[in-house]
C-alpha positions in Angstrom: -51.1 -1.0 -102.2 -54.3 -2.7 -101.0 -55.0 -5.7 -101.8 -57.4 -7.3 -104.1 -61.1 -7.7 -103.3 -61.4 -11.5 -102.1 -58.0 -11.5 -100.6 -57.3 -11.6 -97.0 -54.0 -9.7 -96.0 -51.3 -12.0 -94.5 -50.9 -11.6 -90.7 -47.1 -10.9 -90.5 -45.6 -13.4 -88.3 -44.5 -11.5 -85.4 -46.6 -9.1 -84.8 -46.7 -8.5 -80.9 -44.9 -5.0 -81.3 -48.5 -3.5 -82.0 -49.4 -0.5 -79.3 -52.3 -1.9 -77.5 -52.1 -5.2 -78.2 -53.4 -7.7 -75.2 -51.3 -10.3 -73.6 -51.7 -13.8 -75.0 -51.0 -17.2 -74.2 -47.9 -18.6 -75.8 -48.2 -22.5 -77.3 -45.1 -24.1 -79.3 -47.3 -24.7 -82.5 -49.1 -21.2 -82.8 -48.6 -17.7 -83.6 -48.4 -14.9 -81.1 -51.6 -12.7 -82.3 -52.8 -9.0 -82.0 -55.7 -7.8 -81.3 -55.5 -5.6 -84.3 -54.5 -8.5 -87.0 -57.7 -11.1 -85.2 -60.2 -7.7 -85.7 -59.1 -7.8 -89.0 -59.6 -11.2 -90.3 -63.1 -11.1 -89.1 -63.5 -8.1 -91.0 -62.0 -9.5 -94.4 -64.8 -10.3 -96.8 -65.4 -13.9 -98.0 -63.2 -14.6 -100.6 -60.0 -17.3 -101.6 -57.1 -16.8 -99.3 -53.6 -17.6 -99.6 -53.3 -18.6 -96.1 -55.6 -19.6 -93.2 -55.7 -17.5 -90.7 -54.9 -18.9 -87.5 -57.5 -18.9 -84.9 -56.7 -17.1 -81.3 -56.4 -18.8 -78.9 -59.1 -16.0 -76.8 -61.0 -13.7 -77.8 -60.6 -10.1 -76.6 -63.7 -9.1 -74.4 -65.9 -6.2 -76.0 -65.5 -3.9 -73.2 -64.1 -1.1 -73.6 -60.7 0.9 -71.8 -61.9 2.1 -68.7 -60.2 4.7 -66.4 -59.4 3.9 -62.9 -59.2 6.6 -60.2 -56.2 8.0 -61.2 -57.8 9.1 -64.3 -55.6 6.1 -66.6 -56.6 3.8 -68.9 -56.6 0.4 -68.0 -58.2 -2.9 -69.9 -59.3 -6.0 -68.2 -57.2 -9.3 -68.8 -59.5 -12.1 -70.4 -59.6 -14.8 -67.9 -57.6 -17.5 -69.8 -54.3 -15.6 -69.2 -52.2 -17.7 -67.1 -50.1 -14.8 -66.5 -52.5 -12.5 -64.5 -55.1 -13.8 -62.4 -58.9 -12.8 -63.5 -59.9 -9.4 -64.1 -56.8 -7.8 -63.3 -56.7 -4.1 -64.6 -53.4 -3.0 -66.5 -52.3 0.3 -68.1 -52.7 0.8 -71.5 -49.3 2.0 -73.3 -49.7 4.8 -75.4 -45.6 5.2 -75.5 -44.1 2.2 -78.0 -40.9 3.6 -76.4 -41.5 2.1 -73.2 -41.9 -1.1 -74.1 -39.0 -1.0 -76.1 -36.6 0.6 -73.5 -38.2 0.1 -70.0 -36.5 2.9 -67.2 -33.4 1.0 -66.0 -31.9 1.8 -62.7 -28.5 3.6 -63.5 -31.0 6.0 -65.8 -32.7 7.2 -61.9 -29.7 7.8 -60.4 -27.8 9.7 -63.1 -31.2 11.9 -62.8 -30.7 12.2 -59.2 -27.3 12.9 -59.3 -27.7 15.6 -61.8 -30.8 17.6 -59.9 -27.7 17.6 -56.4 -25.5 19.3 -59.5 -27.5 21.6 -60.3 -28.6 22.6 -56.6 -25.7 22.5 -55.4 -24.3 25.2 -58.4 -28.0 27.0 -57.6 -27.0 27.4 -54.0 -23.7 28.2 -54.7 -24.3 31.1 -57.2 -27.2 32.4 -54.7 -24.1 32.1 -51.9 -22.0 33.9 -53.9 -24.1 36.5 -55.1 -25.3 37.2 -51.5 -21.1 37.7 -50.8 -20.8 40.2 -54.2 -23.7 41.7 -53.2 -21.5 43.3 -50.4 -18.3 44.0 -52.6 -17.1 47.3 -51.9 -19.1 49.9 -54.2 -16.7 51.9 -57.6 -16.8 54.3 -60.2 -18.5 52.7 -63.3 -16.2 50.7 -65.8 -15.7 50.4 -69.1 -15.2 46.7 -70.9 -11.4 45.7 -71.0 -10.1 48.7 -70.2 -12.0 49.1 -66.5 -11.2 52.6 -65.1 -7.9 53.5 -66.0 -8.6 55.5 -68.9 -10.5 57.5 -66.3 -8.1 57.4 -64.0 -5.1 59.7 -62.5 -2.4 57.9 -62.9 0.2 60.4 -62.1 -1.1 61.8 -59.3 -2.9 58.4 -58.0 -3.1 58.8 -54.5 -4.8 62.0 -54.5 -7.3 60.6 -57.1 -8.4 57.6 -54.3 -8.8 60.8 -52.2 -11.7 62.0 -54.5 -12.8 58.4 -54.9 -13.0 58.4 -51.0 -14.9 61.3 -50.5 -17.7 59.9 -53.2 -17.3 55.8 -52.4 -16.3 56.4 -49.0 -13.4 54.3 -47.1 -13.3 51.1 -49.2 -13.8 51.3 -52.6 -13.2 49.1 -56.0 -11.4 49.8 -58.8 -10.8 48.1 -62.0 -7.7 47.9 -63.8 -8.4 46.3 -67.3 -9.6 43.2 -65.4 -7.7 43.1 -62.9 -10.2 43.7 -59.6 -8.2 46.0 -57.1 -10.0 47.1 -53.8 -8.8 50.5 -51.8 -8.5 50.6 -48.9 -8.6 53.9 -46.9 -8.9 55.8 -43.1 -6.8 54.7 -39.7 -9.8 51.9 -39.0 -10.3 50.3 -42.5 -6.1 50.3 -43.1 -5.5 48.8 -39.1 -8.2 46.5 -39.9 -6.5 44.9 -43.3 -2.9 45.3 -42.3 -3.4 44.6 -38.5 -6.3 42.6 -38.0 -6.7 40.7 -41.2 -3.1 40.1 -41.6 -3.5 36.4 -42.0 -5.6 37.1 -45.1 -3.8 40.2 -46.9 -0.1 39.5 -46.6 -0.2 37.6 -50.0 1.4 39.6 -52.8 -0.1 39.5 -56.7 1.7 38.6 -59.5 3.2 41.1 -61.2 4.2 40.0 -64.9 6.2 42.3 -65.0 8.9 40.6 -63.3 9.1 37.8 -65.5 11.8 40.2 -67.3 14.3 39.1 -64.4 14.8 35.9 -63.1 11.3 36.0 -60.4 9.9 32.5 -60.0 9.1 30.1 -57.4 11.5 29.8 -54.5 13.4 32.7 -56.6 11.5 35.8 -56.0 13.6 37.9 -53.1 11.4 39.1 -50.1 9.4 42.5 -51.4 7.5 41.2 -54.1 7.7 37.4 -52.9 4.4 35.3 -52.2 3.1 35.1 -48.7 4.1 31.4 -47.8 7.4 29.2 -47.0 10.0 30.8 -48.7 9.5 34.3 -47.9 9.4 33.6 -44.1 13.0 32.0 -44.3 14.5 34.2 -46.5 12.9 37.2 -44.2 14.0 35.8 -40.9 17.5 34.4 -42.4 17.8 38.2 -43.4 16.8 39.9 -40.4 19.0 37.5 -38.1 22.2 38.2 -40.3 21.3 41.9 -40.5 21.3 41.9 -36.4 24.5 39.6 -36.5 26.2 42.5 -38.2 25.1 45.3 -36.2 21.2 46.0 -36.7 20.2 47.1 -33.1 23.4 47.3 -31.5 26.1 49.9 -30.9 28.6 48.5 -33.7 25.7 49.5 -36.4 25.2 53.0 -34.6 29.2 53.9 -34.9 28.9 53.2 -38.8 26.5 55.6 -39.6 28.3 58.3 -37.3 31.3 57.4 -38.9 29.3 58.0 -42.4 28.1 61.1 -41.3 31.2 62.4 -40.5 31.8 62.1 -44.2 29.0 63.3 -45.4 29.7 66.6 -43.1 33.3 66.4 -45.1 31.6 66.6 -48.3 28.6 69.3 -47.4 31.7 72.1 -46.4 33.3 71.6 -49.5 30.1 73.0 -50.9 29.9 75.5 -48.5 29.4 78.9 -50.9 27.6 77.7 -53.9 24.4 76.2 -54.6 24.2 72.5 -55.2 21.7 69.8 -55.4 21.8 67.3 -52.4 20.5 64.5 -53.9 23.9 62.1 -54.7 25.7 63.6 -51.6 22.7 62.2 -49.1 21.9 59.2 -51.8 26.3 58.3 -51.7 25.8 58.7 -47.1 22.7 56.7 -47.2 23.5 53.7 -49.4 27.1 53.5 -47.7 25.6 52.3 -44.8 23.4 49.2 -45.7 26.2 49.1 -48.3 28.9 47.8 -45.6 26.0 45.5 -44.3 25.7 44.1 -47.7 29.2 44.2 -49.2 31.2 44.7 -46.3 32.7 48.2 -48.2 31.3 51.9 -48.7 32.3 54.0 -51.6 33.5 57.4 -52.0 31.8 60.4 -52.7 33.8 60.6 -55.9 33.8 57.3 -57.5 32.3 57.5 -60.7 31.2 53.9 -60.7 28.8 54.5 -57.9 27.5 57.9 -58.7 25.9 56.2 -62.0 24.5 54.0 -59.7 22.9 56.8 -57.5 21.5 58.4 -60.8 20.0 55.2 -61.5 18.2 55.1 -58.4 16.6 58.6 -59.9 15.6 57.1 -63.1 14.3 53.6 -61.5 11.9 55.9 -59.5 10.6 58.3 -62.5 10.1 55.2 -64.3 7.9 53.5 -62.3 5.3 56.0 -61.2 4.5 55.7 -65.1 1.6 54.5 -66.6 3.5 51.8 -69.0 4.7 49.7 -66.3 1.9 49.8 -65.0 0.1 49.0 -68.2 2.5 46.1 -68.8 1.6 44.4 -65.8 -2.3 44.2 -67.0 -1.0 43.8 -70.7 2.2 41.6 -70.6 1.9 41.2 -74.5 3.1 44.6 -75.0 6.3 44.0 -73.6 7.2 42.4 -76.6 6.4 45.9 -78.7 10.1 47.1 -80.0 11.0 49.9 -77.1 9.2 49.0 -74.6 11.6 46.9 -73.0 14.5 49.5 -73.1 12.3 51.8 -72.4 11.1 50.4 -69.0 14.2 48.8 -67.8 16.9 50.1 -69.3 17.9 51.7 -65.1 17.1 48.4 -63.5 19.7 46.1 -66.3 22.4 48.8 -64.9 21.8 48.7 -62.0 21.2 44.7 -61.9 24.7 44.3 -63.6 26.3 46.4 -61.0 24.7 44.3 -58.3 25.5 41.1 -60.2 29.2 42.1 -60.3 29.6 42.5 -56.3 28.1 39.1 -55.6 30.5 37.5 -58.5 33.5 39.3 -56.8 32.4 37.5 -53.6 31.9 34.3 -54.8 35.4 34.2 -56.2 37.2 35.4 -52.9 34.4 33.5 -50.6 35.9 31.7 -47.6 33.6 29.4 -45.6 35.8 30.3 -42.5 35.4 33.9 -42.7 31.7 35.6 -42.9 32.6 39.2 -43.9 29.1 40.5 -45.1 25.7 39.2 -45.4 26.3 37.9 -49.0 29.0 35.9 -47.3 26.8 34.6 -45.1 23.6 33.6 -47.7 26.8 32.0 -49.8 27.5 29.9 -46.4 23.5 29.1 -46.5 23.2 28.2 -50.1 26.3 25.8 -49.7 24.3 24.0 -46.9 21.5 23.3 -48.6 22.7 22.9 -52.2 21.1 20.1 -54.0 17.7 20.5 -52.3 15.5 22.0 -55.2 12.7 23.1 -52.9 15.1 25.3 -50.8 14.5 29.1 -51.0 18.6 29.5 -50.4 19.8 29.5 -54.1 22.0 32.7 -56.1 19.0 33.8 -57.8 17.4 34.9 -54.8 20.6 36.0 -53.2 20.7 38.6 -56.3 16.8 39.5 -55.3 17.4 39.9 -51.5 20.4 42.0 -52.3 18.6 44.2 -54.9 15.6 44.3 -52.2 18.0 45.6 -49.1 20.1 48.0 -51.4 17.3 49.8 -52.9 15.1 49.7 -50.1 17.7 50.9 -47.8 19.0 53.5 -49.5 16.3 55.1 -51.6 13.4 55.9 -49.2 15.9 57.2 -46.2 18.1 59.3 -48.6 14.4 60.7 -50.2 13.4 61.4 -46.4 16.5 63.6 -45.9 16.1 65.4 -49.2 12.2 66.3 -48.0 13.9 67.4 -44.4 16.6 69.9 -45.8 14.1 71.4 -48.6 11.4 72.0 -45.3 14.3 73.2 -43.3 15.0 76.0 -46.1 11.2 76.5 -46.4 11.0 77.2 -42.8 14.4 78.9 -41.1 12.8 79.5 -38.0 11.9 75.3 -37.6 15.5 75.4 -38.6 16.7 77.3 -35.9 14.8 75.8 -33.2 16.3 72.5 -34.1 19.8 74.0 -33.4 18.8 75.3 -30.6 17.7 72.1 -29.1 21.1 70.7 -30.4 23.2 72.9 -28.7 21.6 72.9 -25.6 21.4 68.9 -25.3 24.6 67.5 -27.6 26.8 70.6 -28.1 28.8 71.3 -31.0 31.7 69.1 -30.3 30.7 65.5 -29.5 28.8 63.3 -31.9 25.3 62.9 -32.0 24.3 59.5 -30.6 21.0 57.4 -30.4 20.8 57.9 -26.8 20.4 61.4 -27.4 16.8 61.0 -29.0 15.1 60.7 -25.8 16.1 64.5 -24.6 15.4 65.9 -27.9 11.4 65.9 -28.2 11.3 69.0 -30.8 13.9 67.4 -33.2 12.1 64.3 -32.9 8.5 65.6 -33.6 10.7 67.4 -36.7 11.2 64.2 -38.2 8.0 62.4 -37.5 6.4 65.4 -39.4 9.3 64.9 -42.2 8.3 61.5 -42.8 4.4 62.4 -42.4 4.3 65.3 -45.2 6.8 63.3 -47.5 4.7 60.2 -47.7 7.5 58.9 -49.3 5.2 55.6 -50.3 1.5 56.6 -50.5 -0.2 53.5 -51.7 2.6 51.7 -50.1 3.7 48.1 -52.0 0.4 46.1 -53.5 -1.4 43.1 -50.9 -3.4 40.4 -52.4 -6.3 38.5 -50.3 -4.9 34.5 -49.9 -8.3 33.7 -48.9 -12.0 34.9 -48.9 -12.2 38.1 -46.3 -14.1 40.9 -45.3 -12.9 44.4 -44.2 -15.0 47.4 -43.1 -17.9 44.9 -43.6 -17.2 44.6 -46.9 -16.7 40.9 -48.9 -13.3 40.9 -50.5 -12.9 37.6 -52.6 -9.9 35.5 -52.9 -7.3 36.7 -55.4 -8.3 40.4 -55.0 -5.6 42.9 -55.3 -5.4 45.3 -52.2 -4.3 48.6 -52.1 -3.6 50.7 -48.4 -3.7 54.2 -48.8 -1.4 55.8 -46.6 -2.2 59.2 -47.6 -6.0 59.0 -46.0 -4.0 58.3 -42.8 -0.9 60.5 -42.7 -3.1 63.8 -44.1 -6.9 62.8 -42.7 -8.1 66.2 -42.1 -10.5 64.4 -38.7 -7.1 63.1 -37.1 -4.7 66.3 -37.8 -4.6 69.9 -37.1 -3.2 70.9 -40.2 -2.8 67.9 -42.4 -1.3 69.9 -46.0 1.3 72.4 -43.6 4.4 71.8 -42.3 3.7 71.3 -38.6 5.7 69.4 -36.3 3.3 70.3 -33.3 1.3 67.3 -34.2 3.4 65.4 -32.6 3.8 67.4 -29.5 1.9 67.7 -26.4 0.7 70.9 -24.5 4.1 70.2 -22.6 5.9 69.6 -25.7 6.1 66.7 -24.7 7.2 64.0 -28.1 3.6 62.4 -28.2 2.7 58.8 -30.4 -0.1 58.8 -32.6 -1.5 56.1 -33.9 -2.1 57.7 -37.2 1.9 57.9 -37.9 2.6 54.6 -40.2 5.2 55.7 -42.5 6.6 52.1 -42.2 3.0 50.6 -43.1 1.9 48.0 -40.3 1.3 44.1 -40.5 3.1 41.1 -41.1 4.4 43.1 -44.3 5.7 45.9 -42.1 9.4 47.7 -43.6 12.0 45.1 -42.2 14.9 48.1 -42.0 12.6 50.2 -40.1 15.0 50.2 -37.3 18.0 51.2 -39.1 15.7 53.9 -41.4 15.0 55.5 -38.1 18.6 55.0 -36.9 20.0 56.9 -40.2 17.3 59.6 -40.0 18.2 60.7 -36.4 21.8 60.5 -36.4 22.1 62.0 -40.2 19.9 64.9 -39.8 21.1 66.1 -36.2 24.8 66.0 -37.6 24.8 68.1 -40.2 22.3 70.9 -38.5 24.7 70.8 -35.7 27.3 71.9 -38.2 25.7 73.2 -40.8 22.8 76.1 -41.7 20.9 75.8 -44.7 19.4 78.3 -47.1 17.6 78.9 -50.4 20.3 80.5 -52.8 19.6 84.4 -53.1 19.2 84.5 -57.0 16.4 81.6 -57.3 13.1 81.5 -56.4 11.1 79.4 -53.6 11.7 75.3 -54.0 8.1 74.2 -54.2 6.5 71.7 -52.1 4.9 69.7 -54.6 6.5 66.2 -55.3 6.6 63.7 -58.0 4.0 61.9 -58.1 3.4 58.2 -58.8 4.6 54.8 -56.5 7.3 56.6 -54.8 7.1 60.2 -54.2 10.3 62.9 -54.3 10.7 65.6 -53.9 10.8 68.3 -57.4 14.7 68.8 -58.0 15.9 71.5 -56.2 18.9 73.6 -54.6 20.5 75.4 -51.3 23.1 76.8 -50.0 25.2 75.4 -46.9 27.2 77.9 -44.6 29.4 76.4 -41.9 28.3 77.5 -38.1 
């Protein structure tokens, strides 16, 4: 409220927060004063006050706020300041906030330190988007789900090959949202499984596997991270494998040995028609069998013939789309089903395994190494309490599931694709006997040294392996570091696929890439010939570790029983198709022959 007429308004006592106000000369006796409360009391009317007002020490000069060349206000100190010296020029504030919180240092350099933030995330994001900017180029996706509704799943490989011919060598593809780059053609694969090995050895997680017992230190060698532990566990396992035969002529007179009984067990079939599948599965599996357990089993035993059928189911199952769906989707493992569903094979098969390594444990003498799992036992024993160690029974159970399966499913599957081409084509057949009996005979064994006279037979497998593509998208690499590949960027963390098929059937490297044709591997002399392009084993740091002994049992296997035997489709069924199943591992469509004793 104002206050009356003849009343002068009290001049509060502290009144130097005023915007504007001039500096003044402090005494101990007197007031600080404003210019705005001094401009008032000369304006009060004459009339009784309550109070005297106190009189300034100075007056403030009449002249205006100026500007100075910077185009700011200033006002010129009254000479009677003993703080300034005469007619020095100062801003006027316009901000009460600055006089109340000046700019203190620490303010400037959180400022400055947040402007190097943000450039720094500025040139990183223009870095980065200068790298994606080359990512390889993919089919369009949809949110969450990516491109596998779109996708092929059962016949994947040959739906990369119509990816390839629109997206060209290297390509993206998105399942859910997982980011998966494939990689096709002899340059591109060399390139990322050669070349790049450093960067693409890594394997992904697969969540799958958290089912079994798969963990650090614990995860065998196929699926196991690229690092420490799977570079012990791989040379521990190829040294062993050598110490009990793998290279050498003691390994070679096992599998002769086996194939003697396999040749037993073909002429008992010799009249009906029969399915080969658990008489070449039983041969195949004997062999890394008496690496492994230091035994074979026989044709017969029940026991193991639900293990060879399991080998059937473990393959249908996982060229599936819910595996593969679990693995993007772990939650759905926990659906009722699903988990019987999907492993319901591997737990049989698993217990079987489990069973051999427990029988070994119990009879186990440190003195006497009979078998490889004898000689990991020896290994964990030396290292037992070290919790970092790789040498543990967990992944004794994982490298023993890895060399059984692996080294008996894909040979026996090789065999089974020979004998159905053999029926498909009699006259191949023959020429392969004829080369035979002109170099081995029909009385003596086959042996390794044999190979190097035998150019047709050899060029006959080679194509075996090549139409069979037995593992077309061999086993998933993952990027362990930023990389590029065909000049493409390929970011850390990015799941890579090889597709063996653009290589093994590339209509611009083979004659006839989708016939049977073993002349692709034969010169004008028929001479045997090497081609780059023949990588049935993939290539790399990652490269099959029983290679040696696959090619071992293909050789010695296949030029036994054609040396004894002669194959034919039975009279009362139709052709055996060429088609396969399709999926992660490919086999051939169930089918049957006849076998007649030469």
């Amino acid at each position: 409220m104002d206050p009356p007429a003849g009343e002068a308004q009290d001049a509060p006592p502290h009144s130097n927060n005023h915007i504007g106000s001039p500096i003044q000369e402090e005494g101990p006796h007197q007031e600080p004063l404003t210019s705005s409360s001094s401009s008032s009391s000369a304006a009060t009317p004459a009339g009784p006050t309550r109070e005297k007002a106190a009189t300034p020490a100075w007056q403030p000069t009449s002249r205006p706020p100026q500007r100075d060349q910077a185009g700011i206000r200033t006002r010129e100190l009254p000479p009677q300041s003993k703080h300034h010296s005469r007619g020095r020029k100062v801003p006027v504030c316009r901000s009460k906030a600055t006089l109340l919180h000046p700019a203190q240092p620490g303010t400037s350099l959180a400022t400055l330190a947040f402007f190097f933030i943000v450039l720094a995330l500025l040139l990183d994001f223009t870095k980065r988007r200068r790298s994606w900017s080359r990512y390889p180029p993919g089919p369009p996706s949809l949110p969450f789900f990516g491109n596998i509704l779109q996708a092929d799943v059962k016949h994947f490989p040959e739906y990369c090959n119509k990816l390839r011919k629109k997206y060209g060598d290297v390509f993206s593809f998105q399942f859910c949202w997982d980011n998966v780059v494939i990689i096709n053609g002899l340059e591109s694969v060399k390139e990322g499984l050669i070349t790049k090995s450093e960067d693409t050895s890594d394997r992904p997680y697969f969540p799958i596997t958290d089912c079994y017992v798969y963990k650090e230190n614990c995860a065998g060698m196929v699926l196991a991270k690229y690092g420490q532990s799977w570079k012990e566990v791989r040379r521990f396992s190829l040294s062993t494998l050598r110490d009990f035969g793998l290279g050498k002529k003691s390994l070679e007179e096992r599998v002769m040995e086996e194939a003697e009984f396999l040749c037993s067990a073909l002429k008992s079939k010799s009249g009906s028609p029969f399915d080969p599948y658990l008489m070449l599965n039983n041969a195949v599996s004997n062999v890394i069998c008496s690496i492994i357990f230091g035994d074979r089993f026989e044709y017969d035993d029940k026991k193991f013939l639900t293990v060879m059928r399991l080998f059937e189911d473990i393959i249908k199952t996982t060229g599936e789309l819910l595996p593969q769906l679990v693995n993007v989707v772990p939650a759905l493992v926990h659906i009722p089903g699903v988990k019987q569903k999907i492993f319901r094979a591997h737990n049989k098969l698993f217990d079987f395994l489990r069973g051999v390594i427990a029988e070994h444990k119990e009879g186990w003498d440190p003195n006497v190494k009979r078998d490889f799992i004898d000689a990991f036992l020896e290994k964990v024993e030396q290292v037992k309490g070290d919790p970092s160690s790789s040498f543990n029974e967990p992944n004794l159970f994982l490298t023993v599931v890895d060399l059984f399966t692996a080294g008996s499913g894909t040979t026996s599957t090789t065999l089974r694709f020979g004998l159905l081409y053999m029926i498909l084509y009699p006259n191949l057949q023959i020429r392969v006997q004829e080369e035979i009996d002109q170099v081995i005979g029909r009385e003596r064994q086959p042996t390794m040294d044999d190979r190097a006279n035998m150019p047709y037979t050899s060029a006959v497998l080679n194509e075996i392996q090549r139409c069979g593509d037995i593992l077309p998208l061999s086993v998933p690499h993952m990027t362990s570091r930023d990389t590029e590949i065909h000049g493409f960027f390929i970011p850390k963390g990015t799941t890579l696929m090889f597709n063996l098929t653009s290589i093994l059937k590339d209509e611009s490297i083979w004659e006839n890439p989708y016939q049977f044709y073993p002349e692709h591997f034969l010169d004008a002399d028929g001479q045997l010939i090497k081609r780059d392009a023949f990588m049935p084993f993939s290539a790399g740091r990652r490269v099959c570790l029983g290679e040696q002994m696959a090619k071992m049992n293909l050789f010695l296997f296949f030029t036994s029983i054609f040396q004894k035997f002669t194959f034919h489709i039975p009279r009362d069924q139709p052709r055996p198709s060429e088609m396969a199943t399709g999926g992660t591992i490919r086999a051939p469509l169930p089918y049957q022959l006849c076998v007649e004793v030469r």
